[in-house]
N, C-alpha and C positions, 0 to 999 in steps of 0.2 A: 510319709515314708512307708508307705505299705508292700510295696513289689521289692523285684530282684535287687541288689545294690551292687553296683560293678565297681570294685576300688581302682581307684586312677589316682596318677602322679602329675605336678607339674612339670612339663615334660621344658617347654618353653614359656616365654617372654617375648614378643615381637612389639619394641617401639619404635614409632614414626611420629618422632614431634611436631612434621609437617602436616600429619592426620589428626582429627577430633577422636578417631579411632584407633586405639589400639587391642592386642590380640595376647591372648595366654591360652598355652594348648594344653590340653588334658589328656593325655595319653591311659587307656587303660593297660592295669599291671598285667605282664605278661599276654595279652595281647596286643591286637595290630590295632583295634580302634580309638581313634582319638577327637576330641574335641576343641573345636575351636571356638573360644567364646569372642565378642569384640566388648571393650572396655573402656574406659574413659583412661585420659593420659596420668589423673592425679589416683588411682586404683593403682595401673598398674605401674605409675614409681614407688606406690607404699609397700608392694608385691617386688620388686625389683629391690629397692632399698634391703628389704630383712633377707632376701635367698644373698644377698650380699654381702649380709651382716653390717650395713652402714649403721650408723649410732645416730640419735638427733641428739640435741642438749633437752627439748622438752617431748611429751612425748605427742604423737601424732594421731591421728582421730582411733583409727585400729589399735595401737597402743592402749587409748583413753577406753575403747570400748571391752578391750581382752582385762584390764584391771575392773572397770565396773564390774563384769560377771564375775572374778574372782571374790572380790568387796561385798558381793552378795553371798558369797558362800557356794556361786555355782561352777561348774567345770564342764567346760570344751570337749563333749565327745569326741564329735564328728560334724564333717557338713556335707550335705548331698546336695547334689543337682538335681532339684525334682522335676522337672516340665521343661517341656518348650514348646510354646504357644506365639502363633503369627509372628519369629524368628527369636521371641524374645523368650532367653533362658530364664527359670524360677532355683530358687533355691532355698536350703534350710540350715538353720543350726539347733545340732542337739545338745541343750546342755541341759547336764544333771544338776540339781541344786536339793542336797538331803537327798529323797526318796523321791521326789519329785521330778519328771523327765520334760522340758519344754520343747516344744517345736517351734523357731522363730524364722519367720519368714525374714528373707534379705536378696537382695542383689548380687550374683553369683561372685561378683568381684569382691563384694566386701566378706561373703563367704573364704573365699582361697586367702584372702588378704589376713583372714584372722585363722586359717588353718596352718600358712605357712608360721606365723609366729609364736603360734601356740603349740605346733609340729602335731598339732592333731588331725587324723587322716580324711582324704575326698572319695565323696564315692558318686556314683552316676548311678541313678535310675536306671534299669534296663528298658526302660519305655521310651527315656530319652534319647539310647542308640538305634533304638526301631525309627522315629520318628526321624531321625538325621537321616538316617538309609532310605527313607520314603521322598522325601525331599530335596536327597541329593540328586 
């Protein structure tokens, strides 16, 4: 996470059960650009479910992984979108644990999926909106 970091909202949710792919947009705040990442269908119902507030009775892998980092004593900065290389996005989670600052590489989906629930904020690389611009 070294460059600019652009904060972005979930803007949407686009599911199509009849696609292996689905689509969550990343809008940035107060501006016009936005991101569209493509996701797998079981991401973004865990991502659907919480902007929902649907409840389970146990909890669900994003759930199990937001209580591990707590159980460790760590906490949920943030998560950015760092890259996108040959269409596939990169991403990170920052958690603090004491003094200590981690960078955890993940799958941009399971990044938003534990942002929305832990309501800790997204941000986009500025290198990532360059390289959409280049590409589109």
């Amino acid at each position: 996470m070294a460059g600019t970091q652009v904060p972005v909202e979930l803007a949407r949710i686009i599911i199509n059960e009849q696609s292996p792919h689905q689509t969550i947009v990343l809008r940035e705040k107060g501006g016009p650009r936005q991101l569209d990442i493509d996701i797998g269908i079981f991401e973004a119902w865990a991502i659907e479910s919480r902007v929902k507030d649907k409840v389970t009775a146990r909890p669900m892998t994003h759930d199990l992984l937001a209580n591990v980092i707590r159980e460790l004593g760590g906490e949920l900065q943030a998560v950015v979108i760092t890259d996108l290389q040959g269409g596939t996005f990169f991403a990170e989670l920052l958690v603090v644990q004491g003094k200590k600052e981690h960078r955890i590489d993940c799958r941009p989906s399971d990044a938003v999926a534990l942002a929305v629930r832990l309501e800790v904020p997204v941000f986009v690389e500025e290198e990532v909106f360059r390289k959409l611009a280049v590409s589109e």
